[in-house]
PDB file of N, CA, C and O in Angstrom:
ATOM      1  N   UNK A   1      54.647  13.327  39.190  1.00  0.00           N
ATOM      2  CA  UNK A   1      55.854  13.964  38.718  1.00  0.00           C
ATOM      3  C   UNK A   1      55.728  15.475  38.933  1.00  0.00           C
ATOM      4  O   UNK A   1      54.768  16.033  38.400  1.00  0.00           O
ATOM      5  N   UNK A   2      56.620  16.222  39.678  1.00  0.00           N
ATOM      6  CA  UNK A   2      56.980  17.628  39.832  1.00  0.00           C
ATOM      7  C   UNK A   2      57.124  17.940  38.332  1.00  0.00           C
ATOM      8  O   UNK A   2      57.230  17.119  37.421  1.00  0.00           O
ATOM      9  N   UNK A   3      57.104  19.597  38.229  1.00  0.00           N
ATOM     10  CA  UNK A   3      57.687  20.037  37.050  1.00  0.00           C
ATOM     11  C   UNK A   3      56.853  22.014  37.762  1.00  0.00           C
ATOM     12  O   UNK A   3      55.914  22.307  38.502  1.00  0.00           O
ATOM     13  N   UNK A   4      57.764  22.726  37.075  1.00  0.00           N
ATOM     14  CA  UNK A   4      57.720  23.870  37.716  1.00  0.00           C
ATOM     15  C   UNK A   4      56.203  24.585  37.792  1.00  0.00           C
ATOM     16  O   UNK A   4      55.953  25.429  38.653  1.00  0.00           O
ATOM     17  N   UNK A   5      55.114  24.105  36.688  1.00  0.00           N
ATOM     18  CA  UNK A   5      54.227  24.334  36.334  1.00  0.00           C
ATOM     19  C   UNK A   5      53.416  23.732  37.642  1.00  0.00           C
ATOM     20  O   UNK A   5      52.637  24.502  38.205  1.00  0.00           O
ATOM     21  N   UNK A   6      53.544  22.580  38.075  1.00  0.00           N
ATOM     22  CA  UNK A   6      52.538  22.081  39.376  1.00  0.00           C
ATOM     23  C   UNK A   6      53.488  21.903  40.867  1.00  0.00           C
ATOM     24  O   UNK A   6      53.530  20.861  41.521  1.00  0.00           O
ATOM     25  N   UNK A   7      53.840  22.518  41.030  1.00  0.00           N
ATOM     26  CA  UNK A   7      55.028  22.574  42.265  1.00  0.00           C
ATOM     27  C   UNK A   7      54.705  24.000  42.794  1.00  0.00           C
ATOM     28  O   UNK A   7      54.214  25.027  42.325  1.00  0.00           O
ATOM     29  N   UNK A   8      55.294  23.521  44.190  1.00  0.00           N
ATOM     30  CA  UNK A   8      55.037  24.686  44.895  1.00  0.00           C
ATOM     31  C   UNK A   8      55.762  24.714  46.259  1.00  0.00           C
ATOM     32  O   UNK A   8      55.453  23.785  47.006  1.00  0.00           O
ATOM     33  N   UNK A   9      56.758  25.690  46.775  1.00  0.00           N
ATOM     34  CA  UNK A   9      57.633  25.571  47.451  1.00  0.00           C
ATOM     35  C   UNK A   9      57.335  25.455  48.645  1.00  0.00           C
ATOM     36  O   UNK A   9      56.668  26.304  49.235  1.00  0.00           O
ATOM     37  N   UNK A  10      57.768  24.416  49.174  1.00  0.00           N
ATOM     38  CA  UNK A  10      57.190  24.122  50.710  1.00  0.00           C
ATOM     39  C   UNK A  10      58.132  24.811  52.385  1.00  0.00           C
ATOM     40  O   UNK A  10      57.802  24.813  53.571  1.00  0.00           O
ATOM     41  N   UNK A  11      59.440  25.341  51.592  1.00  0.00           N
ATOM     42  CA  UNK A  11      60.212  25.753  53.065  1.00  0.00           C
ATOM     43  C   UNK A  11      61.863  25.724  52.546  1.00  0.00           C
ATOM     44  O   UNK A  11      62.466  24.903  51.855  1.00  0.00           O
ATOM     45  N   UNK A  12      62.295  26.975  53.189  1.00  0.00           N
ATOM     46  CA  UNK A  12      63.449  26.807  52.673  1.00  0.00           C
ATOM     47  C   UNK A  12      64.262  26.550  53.801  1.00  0.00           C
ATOM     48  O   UNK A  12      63.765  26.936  54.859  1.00  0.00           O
ATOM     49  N   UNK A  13      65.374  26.005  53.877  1.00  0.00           N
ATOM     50  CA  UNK A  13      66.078  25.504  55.403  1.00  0.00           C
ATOM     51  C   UNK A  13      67.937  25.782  54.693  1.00  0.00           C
ATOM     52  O   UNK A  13      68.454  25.574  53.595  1.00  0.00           O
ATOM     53  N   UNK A  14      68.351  26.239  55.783  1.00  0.00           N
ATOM     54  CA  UNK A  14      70.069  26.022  55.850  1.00  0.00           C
ATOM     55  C   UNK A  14      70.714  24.979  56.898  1.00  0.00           C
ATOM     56  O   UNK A  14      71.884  24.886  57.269  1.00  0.00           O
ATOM     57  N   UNK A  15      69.545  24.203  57.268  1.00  0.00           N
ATOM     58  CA  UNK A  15      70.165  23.263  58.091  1.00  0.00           C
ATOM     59  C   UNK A  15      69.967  21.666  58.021  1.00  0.00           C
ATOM     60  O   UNK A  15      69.014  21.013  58.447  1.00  0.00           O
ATOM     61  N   UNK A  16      71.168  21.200  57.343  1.00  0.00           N
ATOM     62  CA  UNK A  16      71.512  19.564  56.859  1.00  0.00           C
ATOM     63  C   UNK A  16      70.458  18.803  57.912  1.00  0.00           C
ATOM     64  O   UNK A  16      69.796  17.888  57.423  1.00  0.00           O
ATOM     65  N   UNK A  17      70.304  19.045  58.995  1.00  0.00           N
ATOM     66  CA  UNK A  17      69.028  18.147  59.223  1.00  0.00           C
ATOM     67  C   UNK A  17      67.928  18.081  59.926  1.00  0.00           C
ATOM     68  O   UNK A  17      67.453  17.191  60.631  1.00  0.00           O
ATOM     69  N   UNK A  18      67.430  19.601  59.523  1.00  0.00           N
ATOM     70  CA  UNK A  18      66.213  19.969  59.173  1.00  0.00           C
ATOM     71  C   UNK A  18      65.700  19.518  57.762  1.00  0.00           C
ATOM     72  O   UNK A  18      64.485  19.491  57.569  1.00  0.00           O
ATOM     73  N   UNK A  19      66.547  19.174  56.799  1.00  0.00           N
ATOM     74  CA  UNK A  19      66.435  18.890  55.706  1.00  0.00           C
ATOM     75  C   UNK A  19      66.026  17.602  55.632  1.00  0.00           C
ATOM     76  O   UNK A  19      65.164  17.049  54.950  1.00  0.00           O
ATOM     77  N   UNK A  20      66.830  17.198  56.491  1.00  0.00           N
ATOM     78  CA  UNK A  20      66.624  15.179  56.333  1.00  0.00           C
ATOM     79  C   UNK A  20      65.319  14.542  57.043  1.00  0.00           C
ATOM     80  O   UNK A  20      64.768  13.491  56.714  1.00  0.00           O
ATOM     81  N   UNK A  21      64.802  15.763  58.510  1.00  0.00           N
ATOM     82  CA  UNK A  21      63.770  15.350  59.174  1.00  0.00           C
ATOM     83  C   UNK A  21      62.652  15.838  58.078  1.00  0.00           C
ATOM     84  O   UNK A  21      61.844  14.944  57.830  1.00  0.00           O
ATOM     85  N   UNK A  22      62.481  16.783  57.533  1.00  0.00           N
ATOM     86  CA  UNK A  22      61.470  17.082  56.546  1.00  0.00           C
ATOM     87  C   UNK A  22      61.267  16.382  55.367  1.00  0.00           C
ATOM     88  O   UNK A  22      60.270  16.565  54.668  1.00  0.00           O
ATOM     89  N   UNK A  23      62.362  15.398  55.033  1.00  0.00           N
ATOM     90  CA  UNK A  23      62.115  14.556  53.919  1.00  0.00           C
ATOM     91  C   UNK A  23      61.727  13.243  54.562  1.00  0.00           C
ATOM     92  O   UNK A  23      61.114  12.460  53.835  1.00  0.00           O
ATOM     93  N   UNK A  24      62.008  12.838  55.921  1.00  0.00           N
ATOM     94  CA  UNK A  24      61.670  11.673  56.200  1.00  0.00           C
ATOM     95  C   UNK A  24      59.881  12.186  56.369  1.00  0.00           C
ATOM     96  O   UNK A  24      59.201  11.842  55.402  1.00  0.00           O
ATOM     97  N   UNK A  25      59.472  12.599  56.973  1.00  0.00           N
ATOM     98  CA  UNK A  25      57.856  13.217  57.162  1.00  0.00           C
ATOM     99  C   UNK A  25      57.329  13.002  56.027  1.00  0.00           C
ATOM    100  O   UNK A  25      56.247  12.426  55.919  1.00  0.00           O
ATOM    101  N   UNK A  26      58.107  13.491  54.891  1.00  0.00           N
ATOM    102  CA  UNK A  26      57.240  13.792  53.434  1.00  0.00           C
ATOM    103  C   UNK A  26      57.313  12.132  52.714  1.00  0.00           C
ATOM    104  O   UNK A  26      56.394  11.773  51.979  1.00  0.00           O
ATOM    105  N   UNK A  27      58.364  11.299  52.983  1.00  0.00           N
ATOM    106  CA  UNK A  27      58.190  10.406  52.748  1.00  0.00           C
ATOM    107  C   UNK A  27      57.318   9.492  53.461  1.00  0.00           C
ATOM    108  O   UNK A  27      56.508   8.777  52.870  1.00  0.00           O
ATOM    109  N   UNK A  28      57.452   9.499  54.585  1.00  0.00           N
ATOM    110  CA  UNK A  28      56.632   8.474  55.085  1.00  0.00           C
ATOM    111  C   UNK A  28      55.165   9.238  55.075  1.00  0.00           C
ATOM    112  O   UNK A  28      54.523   8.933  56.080  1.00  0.00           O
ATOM    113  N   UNK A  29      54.734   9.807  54.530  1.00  0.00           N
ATOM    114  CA  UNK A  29      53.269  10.330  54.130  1.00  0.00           C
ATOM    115  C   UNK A  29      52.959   9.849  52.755  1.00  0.00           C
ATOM    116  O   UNK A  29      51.804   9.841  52.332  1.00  0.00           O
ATOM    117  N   UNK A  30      54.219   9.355  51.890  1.00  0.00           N
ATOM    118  CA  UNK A  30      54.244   9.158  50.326  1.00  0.00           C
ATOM    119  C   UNK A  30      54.019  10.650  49.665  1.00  0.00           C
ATOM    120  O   UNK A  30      53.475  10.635  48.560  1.00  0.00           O
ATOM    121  N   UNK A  31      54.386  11.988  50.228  1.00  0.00           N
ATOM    122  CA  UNK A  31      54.097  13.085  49.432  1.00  0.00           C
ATOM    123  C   UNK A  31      55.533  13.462  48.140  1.00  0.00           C
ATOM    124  O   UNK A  31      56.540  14.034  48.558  1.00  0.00           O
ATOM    125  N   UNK A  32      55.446  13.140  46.932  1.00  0.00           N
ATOM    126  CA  UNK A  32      56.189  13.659  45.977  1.00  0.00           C
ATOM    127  C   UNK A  32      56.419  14.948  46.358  1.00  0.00           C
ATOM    128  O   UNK A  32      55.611  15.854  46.561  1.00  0.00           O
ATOM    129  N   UNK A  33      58.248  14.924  46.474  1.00  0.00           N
ATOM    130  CA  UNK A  33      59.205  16.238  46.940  1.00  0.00           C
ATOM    131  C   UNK A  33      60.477  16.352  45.903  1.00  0.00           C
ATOM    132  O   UNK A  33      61.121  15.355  45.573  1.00  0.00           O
ATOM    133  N   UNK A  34      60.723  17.469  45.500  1.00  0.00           N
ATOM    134  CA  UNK A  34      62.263  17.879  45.335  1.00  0.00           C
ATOM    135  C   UNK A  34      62.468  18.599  46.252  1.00  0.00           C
ATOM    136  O   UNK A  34      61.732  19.269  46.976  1.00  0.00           O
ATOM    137  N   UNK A  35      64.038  18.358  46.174  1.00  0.00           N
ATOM    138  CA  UNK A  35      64.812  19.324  47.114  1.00  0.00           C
ATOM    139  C   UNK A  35      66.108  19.691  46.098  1.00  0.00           C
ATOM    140  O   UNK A  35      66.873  18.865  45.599  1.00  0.00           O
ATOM    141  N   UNK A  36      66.153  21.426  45.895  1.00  0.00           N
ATOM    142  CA  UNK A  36      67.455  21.988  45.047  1.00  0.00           C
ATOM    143  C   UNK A  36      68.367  22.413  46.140  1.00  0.00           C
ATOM    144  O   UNK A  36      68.146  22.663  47.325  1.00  0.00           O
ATOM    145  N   UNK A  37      69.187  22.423  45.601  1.00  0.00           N
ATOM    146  CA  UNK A  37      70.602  22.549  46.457  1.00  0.00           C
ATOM    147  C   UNK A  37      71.125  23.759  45.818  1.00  0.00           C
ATOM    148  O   UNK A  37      71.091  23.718  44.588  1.00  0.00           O
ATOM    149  N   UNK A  38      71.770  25.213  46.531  1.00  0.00           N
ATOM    150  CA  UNK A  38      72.764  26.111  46.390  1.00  0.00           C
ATOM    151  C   UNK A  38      74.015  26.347  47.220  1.00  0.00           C
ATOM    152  O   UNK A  38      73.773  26.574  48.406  1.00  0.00           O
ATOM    153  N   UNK A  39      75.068  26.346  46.933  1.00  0.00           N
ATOM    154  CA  UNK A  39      76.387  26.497  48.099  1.00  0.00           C
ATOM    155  C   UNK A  39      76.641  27.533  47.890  1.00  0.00           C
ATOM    156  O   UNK A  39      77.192  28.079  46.933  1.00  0.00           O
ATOM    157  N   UNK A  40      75.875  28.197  49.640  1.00  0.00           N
ATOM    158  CA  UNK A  40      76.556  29.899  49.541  1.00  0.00           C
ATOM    159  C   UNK A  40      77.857  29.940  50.230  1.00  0.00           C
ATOM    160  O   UNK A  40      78.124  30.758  51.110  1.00  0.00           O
ATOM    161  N   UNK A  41      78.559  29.140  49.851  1.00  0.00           N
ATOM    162  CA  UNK A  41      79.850  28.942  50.024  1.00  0.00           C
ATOM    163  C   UNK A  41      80.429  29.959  49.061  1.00  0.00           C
ATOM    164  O   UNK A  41      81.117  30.907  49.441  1.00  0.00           O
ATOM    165  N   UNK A  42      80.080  29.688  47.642  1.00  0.00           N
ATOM    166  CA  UNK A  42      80.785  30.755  46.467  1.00  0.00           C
ATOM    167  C   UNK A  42      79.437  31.453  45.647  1.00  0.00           C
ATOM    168  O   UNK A  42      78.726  31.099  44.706  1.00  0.00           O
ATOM    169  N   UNK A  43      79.501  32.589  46.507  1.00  0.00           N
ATOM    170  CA  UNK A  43      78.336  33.241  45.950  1.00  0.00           C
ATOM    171  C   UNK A  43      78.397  34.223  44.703  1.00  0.00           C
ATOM    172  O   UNK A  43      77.421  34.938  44.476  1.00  0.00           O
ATOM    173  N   UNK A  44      79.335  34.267  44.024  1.00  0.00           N
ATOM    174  CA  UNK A  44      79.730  35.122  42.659  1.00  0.00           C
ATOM    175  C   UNK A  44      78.524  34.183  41.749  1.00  0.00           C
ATOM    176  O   UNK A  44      78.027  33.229  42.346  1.00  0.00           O
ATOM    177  N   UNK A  45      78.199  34.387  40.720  1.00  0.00           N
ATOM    178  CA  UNK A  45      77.195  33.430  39.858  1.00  0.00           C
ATOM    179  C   UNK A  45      77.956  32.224  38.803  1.00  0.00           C
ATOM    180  O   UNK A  45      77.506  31.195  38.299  1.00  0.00           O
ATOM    181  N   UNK A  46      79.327  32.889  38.741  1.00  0.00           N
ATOM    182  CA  UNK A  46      79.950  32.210  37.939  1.00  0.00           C
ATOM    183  C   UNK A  46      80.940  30.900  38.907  1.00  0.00           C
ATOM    184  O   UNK A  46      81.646  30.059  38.351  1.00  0.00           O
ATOM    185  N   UNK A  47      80.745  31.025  40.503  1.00  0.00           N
ATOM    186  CA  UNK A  47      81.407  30.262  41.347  1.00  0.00           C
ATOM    187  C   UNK A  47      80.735  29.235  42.321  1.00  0.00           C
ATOM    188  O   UNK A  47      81.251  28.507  43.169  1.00  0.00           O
ATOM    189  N   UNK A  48      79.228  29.421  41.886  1.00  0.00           N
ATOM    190  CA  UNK A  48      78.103  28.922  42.695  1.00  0.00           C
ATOM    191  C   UNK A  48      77.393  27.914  42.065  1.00  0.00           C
ATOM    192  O   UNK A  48      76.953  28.174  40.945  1.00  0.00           O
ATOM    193  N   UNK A  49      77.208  26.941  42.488  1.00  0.00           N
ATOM    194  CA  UNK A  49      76.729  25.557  42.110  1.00  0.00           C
ATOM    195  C   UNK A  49      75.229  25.198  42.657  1.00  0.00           C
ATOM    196  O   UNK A  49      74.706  25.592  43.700  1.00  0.00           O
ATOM    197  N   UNK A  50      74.722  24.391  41.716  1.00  0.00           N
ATOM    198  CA  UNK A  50      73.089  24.425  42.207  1.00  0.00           C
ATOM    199  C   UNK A  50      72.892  22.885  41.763  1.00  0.00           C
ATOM    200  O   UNK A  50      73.582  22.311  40.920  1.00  0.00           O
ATOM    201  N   UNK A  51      72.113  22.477  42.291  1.00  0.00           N
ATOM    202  CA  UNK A  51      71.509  20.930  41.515  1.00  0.00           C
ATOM    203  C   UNK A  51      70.530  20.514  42.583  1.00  0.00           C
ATOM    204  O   UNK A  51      70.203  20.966  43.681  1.00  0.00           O
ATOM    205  N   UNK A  52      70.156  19.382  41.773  1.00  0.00           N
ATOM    206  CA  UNK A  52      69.226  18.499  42.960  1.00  0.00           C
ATOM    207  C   UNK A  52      69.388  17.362  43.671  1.00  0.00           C
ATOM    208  O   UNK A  52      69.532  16.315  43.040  1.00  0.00           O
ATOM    209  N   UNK A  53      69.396  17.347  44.977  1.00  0.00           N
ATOM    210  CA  UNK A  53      69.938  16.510  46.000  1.00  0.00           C
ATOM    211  C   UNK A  53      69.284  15.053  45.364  1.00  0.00           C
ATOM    212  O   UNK A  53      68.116  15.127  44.983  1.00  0.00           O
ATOM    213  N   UNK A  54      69.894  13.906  45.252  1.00  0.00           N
ATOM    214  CA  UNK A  54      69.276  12.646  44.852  1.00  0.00           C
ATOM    215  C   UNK A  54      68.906  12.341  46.705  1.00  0.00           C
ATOM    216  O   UNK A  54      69.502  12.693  47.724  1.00  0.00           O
ATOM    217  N   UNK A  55      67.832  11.650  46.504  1.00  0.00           N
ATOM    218  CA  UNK A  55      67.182  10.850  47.445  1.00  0.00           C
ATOM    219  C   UNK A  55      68.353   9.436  48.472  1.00  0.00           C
ATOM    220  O   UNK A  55      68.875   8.524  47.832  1.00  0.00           O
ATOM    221  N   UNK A  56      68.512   9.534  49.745  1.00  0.00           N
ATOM    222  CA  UNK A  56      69.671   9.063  49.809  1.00  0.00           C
ATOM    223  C   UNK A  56      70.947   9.602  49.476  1.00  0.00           C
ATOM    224  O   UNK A  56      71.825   8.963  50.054  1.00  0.00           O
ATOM    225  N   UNK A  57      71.500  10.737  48.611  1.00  0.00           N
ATOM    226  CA  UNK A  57      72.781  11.370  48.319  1.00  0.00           C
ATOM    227  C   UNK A  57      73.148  11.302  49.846  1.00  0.00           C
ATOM    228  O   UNK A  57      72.459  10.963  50.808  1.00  0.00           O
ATOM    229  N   UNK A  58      74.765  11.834  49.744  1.00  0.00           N
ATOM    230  CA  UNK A  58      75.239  11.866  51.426  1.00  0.00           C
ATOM    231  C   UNK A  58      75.669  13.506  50.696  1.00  0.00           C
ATOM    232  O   UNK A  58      76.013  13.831  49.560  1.00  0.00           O
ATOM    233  N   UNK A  59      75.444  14.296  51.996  1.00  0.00           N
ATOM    234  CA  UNK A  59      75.810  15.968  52.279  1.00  0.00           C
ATOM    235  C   UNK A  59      77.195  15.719  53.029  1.00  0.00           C
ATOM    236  O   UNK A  59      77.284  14.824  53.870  1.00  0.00           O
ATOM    237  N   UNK A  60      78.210  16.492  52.717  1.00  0.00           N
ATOM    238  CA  UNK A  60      79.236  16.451  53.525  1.00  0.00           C
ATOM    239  C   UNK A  60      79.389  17.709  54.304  1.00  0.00           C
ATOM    240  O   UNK A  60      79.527  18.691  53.575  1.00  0.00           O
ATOM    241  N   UNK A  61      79.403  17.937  55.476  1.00  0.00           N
ATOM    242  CA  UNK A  61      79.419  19.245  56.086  1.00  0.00           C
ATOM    243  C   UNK A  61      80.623  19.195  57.218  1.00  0.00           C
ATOM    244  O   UNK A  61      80.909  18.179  57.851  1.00  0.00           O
ATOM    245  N   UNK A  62      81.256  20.439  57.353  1.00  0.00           N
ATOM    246  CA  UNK A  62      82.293  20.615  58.068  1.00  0.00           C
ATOM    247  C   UNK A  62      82.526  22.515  58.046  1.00  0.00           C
ATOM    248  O   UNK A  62      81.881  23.538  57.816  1.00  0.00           O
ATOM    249  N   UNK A  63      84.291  21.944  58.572  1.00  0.00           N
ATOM    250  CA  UNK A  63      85.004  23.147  58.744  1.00  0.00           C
ATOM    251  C   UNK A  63      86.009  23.332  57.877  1.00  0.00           C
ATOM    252  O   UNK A  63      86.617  22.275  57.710  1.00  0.00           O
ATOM    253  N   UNK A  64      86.718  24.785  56.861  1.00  0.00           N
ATOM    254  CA  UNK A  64      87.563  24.481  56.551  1.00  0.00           C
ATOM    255  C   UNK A  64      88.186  25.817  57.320  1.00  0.00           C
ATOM    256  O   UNK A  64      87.418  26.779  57.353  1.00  0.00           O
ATOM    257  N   UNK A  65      89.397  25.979  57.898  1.00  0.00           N
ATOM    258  CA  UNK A  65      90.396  26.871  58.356  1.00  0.00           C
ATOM    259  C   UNK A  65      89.912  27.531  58.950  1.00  0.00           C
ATOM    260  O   UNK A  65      90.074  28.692  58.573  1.00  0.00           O
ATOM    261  N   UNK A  66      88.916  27.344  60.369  1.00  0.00           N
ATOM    262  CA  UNK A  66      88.088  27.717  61.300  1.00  0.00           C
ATOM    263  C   UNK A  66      86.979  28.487  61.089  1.00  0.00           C
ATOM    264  O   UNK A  66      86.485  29.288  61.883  1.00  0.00           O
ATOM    265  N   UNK A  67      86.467  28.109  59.570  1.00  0.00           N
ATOM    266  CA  UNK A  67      85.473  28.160  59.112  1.00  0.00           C
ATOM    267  C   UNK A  67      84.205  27.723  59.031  1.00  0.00           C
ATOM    268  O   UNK A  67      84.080  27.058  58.003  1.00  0.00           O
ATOM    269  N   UNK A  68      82.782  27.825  59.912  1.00  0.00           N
ATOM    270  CA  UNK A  68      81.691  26.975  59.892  1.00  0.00           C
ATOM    271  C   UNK A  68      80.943  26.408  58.583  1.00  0.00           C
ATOM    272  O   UNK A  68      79.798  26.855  58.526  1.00  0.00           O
ATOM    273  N   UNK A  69      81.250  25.595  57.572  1.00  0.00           N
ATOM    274  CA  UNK A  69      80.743  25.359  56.702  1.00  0.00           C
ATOM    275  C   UNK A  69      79.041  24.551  56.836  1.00  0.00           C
ATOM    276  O   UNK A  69      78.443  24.183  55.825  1.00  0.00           O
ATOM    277  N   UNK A  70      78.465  24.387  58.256  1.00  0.00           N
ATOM    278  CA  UNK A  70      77.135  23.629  58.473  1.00  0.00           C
ATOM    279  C   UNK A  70      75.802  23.914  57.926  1.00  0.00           C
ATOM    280  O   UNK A  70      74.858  23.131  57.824  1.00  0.00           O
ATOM    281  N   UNK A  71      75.905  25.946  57.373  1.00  0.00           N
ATOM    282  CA  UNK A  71      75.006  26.307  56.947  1.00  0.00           C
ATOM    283  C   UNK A  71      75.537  27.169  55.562  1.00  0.00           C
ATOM    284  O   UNK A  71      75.201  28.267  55.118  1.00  0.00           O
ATOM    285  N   UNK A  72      76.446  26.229  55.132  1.00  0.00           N
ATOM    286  CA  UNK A  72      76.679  27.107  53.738  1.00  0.00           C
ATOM    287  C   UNK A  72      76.003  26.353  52.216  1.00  0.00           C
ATOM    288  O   UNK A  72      76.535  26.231  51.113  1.00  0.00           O
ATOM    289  N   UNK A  73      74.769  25.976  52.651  1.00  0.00           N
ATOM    290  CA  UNK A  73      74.110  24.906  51.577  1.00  0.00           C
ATOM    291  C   UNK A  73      72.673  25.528  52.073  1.00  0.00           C
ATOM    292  O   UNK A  73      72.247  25.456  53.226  1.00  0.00           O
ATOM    293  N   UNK A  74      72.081  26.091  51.070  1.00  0.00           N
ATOM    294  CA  UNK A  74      70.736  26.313  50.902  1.00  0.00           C
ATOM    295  C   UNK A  74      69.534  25.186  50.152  1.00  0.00           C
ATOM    296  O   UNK A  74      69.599  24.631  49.056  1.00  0.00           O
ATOM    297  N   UNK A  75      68.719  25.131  50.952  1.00  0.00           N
ATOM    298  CA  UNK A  75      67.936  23.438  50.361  1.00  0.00           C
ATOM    299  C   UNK A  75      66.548  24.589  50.195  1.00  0.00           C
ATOM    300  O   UNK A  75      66.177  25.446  50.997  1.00  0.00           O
ATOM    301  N   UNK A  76      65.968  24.215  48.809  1.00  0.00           N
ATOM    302  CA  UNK A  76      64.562  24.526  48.962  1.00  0.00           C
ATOM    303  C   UNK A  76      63.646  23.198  48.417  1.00  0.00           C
ATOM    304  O   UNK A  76      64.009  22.287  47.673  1.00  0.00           O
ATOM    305  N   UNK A  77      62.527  23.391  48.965  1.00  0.00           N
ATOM    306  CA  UNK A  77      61.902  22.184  49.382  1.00  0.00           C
ATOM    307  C   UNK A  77      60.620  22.299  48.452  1.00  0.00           C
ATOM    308  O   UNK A  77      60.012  23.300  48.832  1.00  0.00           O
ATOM    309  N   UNK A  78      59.907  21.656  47.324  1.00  0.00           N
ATOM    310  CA  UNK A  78      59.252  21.746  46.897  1.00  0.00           C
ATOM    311  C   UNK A  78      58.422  20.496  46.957  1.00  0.00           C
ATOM    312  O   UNK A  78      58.920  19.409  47.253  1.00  0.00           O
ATOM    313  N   UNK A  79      56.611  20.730  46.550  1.00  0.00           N
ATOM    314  CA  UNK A  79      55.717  19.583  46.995  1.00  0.00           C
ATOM    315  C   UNK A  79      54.675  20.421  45.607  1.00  0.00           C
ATOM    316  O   UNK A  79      54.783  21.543  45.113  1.00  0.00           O
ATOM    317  N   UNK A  80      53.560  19.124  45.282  1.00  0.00           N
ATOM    318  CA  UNK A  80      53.378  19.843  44.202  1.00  0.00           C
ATOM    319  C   UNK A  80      51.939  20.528  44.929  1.00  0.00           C
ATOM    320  O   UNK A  80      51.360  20.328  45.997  1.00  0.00           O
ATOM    321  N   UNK A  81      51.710  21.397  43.804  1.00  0.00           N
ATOM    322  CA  UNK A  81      50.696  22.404  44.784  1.00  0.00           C
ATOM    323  C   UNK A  81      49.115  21.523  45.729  1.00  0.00           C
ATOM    324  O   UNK A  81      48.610  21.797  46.818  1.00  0.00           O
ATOM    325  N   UNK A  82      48.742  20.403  44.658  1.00  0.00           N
ATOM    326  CA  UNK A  82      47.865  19.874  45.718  1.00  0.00           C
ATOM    327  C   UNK A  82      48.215  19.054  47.038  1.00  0.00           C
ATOM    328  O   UNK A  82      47.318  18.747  47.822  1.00  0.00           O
ATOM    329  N   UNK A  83      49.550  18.708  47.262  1.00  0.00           N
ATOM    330  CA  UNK A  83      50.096  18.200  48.299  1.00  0.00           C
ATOM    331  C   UNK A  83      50.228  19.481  49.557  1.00  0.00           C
ATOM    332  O   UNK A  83      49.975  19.319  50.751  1.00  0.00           O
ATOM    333  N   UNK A  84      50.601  20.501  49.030  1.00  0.00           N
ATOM    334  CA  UNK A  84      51.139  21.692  49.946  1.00  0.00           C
ATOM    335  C   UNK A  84      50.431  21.409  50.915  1.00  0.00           C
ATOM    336  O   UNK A  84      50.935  20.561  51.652  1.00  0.00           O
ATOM    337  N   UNK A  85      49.034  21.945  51.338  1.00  0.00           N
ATOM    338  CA  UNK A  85      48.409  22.393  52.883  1.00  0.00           C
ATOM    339  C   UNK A  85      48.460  21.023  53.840  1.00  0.00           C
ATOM    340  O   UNK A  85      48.617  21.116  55.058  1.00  0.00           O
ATOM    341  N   UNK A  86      48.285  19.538  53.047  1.00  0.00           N
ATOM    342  CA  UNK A  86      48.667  18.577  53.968  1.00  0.00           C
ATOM    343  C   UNK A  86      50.125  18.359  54.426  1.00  0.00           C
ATOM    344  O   UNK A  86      50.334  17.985  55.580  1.00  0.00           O
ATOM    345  N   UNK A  87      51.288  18.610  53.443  1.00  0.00           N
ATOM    346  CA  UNK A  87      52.312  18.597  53.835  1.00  0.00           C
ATOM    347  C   UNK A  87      52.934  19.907  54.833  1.00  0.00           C
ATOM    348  O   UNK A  87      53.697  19.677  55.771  1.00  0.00           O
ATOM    349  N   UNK A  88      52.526  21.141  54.505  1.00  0.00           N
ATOM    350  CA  UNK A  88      52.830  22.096  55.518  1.00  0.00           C
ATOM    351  C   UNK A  88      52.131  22.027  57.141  1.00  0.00           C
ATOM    352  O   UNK A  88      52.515  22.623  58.148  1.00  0.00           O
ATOM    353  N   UNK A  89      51.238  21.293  57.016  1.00  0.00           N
ATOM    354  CA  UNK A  89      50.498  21.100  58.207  1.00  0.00           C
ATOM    355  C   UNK A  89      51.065  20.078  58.539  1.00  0.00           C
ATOM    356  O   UNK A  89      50.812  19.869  59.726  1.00  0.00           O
ATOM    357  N   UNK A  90      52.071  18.885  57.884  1.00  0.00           N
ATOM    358  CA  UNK A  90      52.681  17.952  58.481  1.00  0.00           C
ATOM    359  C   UNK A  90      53.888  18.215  59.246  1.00  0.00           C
ATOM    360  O   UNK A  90      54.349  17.574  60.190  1.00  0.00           O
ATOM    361  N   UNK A  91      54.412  19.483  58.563  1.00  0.00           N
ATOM    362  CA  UNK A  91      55.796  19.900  58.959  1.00  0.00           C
ATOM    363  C   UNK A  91      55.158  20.706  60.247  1.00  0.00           C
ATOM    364  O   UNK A  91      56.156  20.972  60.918  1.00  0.00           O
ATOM    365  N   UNK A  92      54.237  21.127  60.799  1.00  0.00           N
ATOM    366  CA  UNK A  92      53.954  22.105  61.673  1.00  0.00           C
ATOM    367  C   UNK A  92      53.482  21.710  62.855  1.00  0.00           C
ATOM    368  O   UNK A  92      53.299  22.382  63.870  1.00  0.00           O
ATOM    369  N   UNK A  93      53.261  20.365  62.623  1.00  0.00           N
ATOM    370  CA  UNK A  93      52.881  19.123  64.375  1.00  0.00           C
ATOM    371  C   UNK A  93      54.558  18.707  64.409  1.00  0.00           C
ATOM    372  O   UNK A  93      54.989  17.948  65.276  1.00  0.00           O
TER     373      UNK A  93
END
């Protein structure tokens, strides 16, 4: 079980699937991951939404009014600290 005390951030990505190839890696290694979610879509503090992606969730990404919405979702990627150097060395082959 993660918890902020034994976690340790493994990579931060703005791209929906860079996100998904780095969770398939971490899974099929069995390495315990969160991934938090921010939409710098509405970046005021009072307009900006944060949570944690469920495993399987679906991301919806698009355009609105010739707008690139593909990188307006910030994912940070956490592993707990004794997982880190095998999992960063997994992400790096």
């Amino acid at each position: 079980m993660l918890n902020v005390f034994n976690r340790k951030e493994l990579c931060i990505t703005y791209d929906i699937n860079e996100q998904a190839r780095i969770k398939e890696i971490l899974d099929a290694n069995n390495i315990d991951y969160e991934i938090f979610t921010k939409d710098l879509a509405h970046p005021s503090p009072l307009g900006a939404t944060a949570g944690k992606v469920s495993i399987g969730g679906i991301v919806k990404e698009g355009s609105v009014a010739g707008v690139d919405l593909s990188h307006c979702k910030e994912y940070k990627i956490y592993v707990k600290k004794t997982d880190f150097d095998q999992a960063y060395h997994l992400l790096k082959q």
